[in-house]
C-alpha positions as CSV (number, residue, x, y, z in Angstrom):
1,X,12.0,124.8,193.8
2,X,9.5,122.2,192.5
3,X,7.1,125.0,191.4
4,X,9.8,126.8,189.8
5,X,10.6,123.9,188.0
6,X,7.2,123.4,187.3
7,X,7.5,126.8,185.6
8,X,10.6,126.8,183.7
9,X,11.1,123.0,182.5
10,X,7.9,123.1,180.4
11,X,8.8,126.5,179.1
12,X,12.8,125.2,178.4
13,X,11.4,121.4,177.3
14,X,9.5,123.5,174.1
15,X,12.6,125.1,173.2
16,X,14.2,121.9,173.6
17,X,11.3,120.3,171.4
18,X,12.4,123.0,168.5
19,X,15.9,122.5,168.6
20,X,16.0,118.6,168.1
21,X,12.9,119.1,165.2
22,X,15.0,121.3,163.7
23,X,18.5,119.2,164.3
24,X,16.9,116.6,162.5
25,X,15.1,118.2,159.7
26,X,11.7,117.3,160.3
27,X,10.9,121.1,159.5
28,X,12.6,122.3,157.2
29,X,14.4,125.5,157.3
30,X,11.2,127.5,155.2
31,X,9.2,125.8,157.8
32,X,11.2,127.1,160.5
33,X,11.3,130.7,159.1
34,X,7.4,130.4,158.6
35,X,6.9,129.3,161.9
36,X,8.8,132.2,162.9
37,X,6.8,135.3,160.6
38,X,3.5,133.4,162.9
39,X,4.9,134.2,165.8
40,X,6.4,137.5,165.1
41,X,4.0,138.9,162.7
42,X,0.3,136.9,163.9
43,X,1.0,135.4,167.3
44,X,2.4,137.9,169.2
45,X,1.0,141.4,167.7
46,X,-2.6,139.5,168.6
47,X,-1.4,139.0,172.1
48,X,-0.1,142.2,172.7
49,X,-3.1,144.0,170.8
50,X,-5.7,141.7,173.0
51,X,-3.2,142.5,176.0
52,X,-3.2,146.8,175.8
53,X,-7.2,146.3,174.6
54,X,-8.2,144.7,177.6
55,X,-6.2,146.9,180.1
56,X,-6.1,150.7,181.3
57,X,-3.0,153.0,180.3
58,X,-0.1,152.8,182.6
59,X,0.0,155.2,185.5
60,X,3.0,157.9,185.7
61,X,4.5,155.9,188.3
62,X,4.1,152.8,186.2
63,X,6.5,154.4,183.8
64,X,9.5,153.5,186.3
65,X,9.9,150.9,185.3
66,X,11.7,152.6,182.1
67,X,14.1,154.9,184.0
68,X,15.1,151.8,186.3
69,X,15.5,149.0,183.2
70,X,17.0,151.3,180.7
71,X,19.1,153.3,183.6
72,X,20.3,150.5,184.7
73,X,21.1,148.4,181.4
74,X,22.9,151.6,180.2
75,X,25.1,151.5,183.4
76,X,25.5,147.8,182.3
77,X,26.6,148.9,178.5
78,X,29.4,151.4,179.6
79,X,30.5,148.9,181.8
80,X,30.6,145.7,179.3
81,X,32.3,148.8,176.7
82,X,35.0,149.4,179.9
83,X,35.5,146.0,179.9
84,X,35.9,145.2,176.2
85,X,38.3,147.9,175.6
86,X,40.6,147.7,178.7
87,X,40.4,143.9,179.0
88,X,39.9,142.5,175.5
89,X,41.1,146.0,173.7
90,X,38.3,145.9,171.1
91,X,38.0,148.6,168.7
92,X,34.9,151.2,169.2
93,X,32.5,149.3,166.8
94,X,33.1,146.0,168.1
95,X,32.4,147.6,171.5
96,X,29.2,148.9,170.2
97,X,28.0,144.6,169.6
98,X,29.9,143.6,173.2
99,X,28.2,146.2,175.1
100,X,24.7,145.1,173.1
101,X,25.1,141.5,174.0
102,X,25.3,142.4,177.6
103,X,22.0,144.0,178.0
104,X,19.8,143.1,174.8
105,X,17.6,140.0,176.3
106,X,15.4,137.6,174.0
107,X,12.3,139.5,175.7
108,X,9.7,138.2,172.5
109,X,10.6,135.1,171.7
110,X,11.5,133.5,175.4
111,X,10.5,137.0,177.8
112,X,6.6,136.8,176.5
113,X,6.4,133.0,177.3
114,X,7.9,132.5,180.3
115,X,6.4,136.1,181.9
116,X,3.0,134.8,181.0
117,X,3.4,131.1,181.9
118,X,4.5,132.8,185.6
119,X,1.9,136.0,185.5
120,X,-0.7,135.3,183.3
121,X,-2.1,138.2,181.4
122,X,-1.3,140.4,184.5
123,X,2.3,140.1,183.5
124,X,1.8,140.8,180.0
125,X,1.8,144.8,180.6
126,X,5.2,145.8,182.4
127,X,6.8,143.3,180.3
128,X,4.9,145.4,177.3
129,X,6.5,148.7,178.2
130,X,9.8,147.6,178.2
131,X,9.6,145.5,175.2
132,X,8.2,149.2,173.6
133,X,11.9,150.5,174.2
134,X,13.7,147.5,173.9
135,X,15.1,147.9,170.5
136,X,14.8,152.1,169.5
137,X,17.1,152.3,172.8
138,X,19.9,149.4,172.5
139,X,19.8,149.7,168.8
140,X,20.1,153.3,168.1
141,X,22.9,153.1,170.6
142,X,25.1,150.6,169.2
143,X,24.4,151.9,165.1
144,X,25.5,155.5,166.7
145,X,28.8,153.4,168.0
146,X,29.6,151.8,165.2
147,X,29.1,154.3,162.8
148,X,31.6,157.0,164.7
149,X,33.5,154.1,165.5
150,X,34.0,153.1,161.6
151,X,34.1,157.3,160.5
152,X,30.8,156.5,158.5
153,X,29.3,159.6,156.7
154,X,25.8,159.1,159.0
155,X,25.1,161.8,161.0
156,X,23.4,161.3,164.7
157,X,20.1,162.5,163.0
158,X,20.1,160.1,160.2
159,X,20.8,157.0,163.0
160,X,17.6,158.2,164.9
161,X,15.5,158.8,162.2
162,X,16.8,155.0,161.1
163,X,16.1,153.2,164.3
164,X,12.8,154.8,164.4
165,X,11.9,153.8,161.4
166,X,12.4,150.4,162.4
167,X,10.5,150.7,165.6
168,X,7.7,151.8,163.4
169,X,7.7,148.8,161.3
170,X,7.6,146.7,164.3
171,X,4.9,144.4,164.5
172,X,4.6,144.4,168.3
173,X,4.2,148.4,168.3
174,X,1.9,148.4,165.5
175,X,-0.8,146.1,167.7
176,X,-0.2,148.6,170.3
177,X,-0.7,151.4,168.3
178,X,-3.8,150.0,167.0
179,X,-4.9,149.2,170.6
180,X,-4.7,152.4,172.3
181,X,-7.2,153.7,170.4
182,X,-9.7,151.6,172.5
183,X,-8.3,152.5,175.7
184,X,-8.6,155.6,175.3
185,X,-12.4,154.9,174.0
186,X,-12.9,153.1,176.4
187,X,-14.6,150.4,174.2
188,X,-14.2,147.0,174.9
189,X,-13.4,144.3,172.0
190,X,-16.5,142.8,170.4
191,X,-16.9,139.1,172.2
192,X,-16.2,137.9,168.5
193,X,-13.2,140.0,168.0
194,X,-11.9,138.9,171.7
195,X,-12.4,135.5,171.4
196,X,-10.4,135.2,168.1
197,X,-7.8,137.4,169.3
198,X,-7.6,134.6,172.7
199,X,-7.8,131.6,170.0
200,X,-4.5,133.3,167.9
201,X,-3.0,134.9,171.3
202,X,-3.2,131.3,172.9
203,X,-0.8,130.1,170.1
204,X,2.2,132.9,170.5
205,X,3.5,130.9,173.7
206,X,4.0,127.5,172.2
207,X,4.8,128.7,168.7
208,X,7.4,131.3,169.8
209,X,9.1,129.2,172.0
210,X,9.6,126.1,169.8
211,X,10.6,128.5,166.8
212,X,13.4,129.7,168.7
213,X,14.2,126.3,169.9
214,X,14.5,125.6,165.8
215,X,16.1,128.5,165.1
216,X,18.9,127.4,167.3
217,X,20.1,125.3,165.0
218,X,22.1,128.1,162.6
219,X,24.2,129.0,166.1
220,X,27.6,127.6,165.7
221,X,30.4,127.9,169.0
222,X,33.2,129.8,167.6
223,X,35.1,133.0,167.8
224,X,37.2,134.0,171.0
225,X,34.9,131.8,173.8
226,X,36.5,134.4,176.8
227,X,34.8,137.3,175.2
228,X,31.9,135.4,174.7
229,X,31.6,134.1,178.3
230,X,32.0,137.6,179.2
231,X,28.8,138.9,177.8
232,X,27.0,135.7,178.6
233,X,28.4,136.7,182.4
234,X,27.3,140.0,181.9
235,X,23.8,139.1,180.4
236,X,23.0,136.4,183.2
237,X,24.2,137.3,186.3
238,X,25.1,141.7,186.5
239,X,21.9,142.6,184.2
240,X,19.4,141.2,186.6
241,X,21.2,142.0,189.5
242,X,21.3,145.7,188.5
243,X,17.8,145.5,187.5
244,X,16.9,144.1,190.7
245,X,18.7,146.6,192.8
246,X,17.1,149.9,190.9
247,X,13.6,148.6,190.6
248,X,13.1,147.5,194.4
249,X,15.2,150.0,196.5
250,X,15.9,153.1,194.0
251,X,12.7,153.2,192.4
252,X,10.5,150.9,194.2
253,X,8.3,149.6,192.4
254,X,5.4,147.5,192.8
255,X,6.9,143.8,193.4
256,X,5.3,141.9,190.9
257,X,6.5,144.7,188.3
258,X,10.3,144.5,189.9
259,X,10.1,140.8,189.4
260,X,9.0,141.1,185.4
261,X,11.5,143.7,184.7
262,X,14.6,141.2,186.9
263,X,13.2,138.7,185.1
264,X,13.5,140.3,181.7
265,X,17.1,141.5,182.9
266,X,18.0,137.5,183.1
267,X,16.7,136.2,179.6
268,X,19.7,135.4,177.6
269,X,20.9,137.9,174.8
270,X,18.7,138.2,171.6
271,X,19.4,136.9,168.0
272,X,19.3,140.8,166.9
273,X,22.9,141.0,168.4
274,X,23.5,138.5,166.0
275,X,21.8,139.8,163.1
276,X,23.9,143.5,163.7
277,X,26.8,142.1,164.3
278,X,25.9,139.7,161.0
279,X,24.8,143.0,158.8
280,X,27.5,145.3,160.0
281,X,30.1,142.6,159.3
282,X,31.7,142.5,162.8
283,X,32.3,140.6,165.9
284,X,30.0,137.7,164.5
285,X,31.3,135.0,165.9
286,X,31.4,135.9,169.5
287,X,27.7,137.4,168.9
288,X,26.9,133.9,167.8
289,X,28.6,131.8,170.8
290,X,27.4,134.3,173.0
291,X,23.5,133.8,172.1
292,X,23.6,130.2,172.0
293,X,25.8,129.6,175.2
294,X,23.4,132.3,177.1
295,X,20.2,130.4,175.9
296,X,21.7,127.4,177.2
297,X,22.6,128.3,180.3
298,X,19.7,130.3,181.0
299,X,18.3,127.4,182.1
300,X,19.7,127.3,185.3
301,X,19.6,130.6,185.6
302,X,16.2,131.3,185.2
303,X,15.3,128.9,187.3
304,X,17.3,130.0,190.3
305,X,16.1,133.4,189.5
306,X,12.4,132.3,190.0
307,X,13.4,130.5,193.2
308,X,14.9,132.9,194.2
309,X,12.1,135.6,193.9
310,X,9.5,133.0,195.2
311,X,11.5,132.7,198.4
């Protein structure tokens, strides 16, 4: 437990370090949000571009770890929906945010840090493949839910074609679009090139983590905290369990690579179940509660997690 803690208190204390900045406005809210375009449009490409650059492509039986993450977080998603409508009778498009707050994680802002703080770069590639997927396969979901739950004119083609459009414009899959190049070259960076990638990549840990720390402090409690507890349940404890389950005796996968997707499985649910529920005008409130009370608790979690898997 004392090297877990060693582990996850550092990793916690930055976000920690963010929030109270933040609570008392020694950043300012445009500093915040530029802290936050660093890390998600500088930081974190770099890492990722430095990451795919400096590694061979992914083996067929590397890409398991998709079937068993996304397999199982879709079991997860009818599940949470099962549980929304027969339990908390939600309509279909509220479903659509319930079920997403179950199984979307915080795997950029909190999953990069705390993978690489535990794995070092040798982490930084299954966690890369499922951050790939992450959002063109929770998101495109959801919007197909909530449009045929609202009787919205989109057709499935046009929900597709708009969640890949936004996994185009992603920063992270742009710097691995622009890496792959080089792997399949098999060129390796210029030492200047590398070393400047290192000097910007060694920023995305800190950075990202106390940005989200900051960015904390626009989550209120509110809404119906049952409903919220529920997805936080879901999110914390069945996700990684699930994950677990498939990835070491379904799938079986190499055991640092079952412990980096688990651990993904356990990070707390993302702000982008926020934002959808925010743009869609829906369930907003219990998104909120549930991303703030998650990232709290996921504390504790995580750390018994990472016991856990050391033991």
């Amino acid at each position: 437990m004392e090297l877990t803690l060693g582990i996850v208190l550092p990793v916690f204390g930055l976000v920690l370090c963010g929030y109270i900045v933040g609570r008392t406005r020694l950043l300012t809210a445009e500093g915040i949000q530029g802290l936050t375009n660093f890390v998600f449009y500088v930081a974190i490409p770099v890492l990722m571009f430095r990451t795919v650059a400096r590694n061979d492509l992914p083996s067929a039986d590397d890409m398991n770890i998709l079937a068993a993450y996304f397999g199982g977080s879709y079991l997860l998603y009818l599940g949470a929906v099962l549980i929304g409508r027969f339990i908390f009778r939600l309509p279909l498009d509220q479903l659509a945010i319930f079920g997403m707050g179950s199984v979307y994680g915080n795997t950029v802002m909190l999953g990069l840090p705390l993978v690489y703080a535990i794995y070092g770069e040798a982490g930084m590639l299954p966690l890369l493949i499922i951050i790939s997927f992450h959002n063109p396969m929770f998101i495109t979901l959801t919007a197909l839910i909530v449009e045929f739950g609202r009787g919205q004119n989109k057709t499935t083609v046009q929900v597709i074609f708009s969640s890949l459009k936004i996994m185009a414009s992603n920063p992270v899959v742009i710097a691995i679009c622009l890496a792959l190049p080089l792997v399949l070259l098999d060129w390796d960076l210029p030492v200047p090139v590398d070393r400047f990638c290192a000097l910007l990549s060694a920023a995305a840990a800190p950075c990202a983590l106390f940005a989200l720390g900051a960015s904390l402090i626009d989550y209120k409690i509110a809404g119906k905290l049952d409903e919220s507890l529920t997805i936080v349940g879901l999110k914390l404890i069945a996700h990684p369990l699930i994950i677990w389950a498939l990835t070491t005796y379904v799938f079986r996968l190499d055991p640092m690579w079952a412990a980096i997707a688990t651990i993904s499985a356990a990070l707390p649910t993302g702000a982008n179940v926020f934002i959808y529920a925010s743009g869609y005008g829906i369930y907003v409130a219990r998104a909120t509660s549930a991303t703030l009370i998650s990232t709290g608790l996921s504390v504790v979690t995580v750390a018994l997690l990472l016991n856990w898997i050391a033991n």
